[in-house]
N, C-alpha and C positions, 0 to 999 in steps of 0.2 A: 556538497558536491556542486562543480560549474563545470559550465558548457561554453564556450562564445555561440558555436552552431555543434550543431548534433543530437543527439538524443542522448537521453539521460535516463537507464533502465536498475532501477533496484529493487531487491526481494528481499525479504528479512522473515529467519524461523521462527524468531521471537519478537515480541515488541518495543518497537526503540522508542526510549524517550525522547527524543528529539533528532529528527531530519530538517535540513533544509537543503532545499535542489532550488537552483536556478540556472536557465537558459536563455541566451537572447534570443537562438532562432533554433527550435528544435522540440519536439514532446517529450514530456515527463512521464515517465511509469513505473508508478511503486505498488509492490503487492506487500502487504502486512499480515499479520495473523489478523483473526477479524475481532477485535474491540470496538468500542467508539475511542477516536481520536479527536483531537482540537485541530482537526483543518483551516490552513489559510491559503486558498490557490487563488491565485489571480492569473490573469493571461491577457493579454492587448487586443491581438489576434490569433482567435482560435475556439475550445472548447475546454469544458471542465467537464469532469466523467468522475463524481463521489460514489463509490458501489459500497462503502462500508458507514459503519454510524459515524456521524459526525457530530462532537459534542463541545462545545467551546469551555466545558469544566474538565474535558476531561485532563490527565497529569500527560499522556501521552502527546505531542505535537508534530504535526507535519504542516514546514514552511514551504509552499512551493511556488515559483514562477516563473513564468515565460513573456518574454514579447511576442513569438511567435508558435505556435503550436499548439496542439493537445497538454492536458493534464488528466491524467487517469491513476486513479487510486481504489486497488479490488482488493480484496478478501484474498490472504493465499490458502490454497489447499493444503488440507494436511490430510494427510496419510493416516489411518487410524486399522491398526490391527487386528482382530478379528479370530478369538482361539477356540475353536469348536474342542468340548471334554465329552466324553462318557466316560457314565459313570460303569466301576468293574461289572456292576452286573446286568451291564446290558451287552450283549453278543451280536 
């Protein structure tokens, strides 16, 4: 994914093996399921915001950069279902 300016916003269910976003004038924001990933953000001016493990073995990678902006990379939420049973012989 490119940007010249703007922002660059992606989410993903599952885990991708390989992203790369860059920007010249604009923030990056990706939410992944939560693994560690092999992060490489870089930014000129701005900040980096890592919220999930970052691990340079891991197989998963996210390339990101900016000249100008934010890089933020969270945890996405998942949804997790919840089945209350009884059993027949309780009333």
């Amino acid at each position: 994914m490119q940007a010249s300016a703007g922002a660059i916003d992606l989410s993903f269910s599952t885990m991708p093996t390989q992203v790369t976003a860059r920007s010249r004038a604009g923030a990056i924001s990706i939410e992944v399921p939560g693994a560690p990933y092999a992060i490489d953000a870089t930014v000129n001016v701005g900040a980096v915001h890592i919220n999930v493990a970052n691990d340079p073995t891991a197989p998963h990678r996210l390339a990101l950069t900016t000249n100008v902006g934010t890089i933020t990379v969270n945890a996405a939420l998942v949804a997790v279902a919840v089945v209350a049973s009884r059993s027949p012989d309780h009333r």
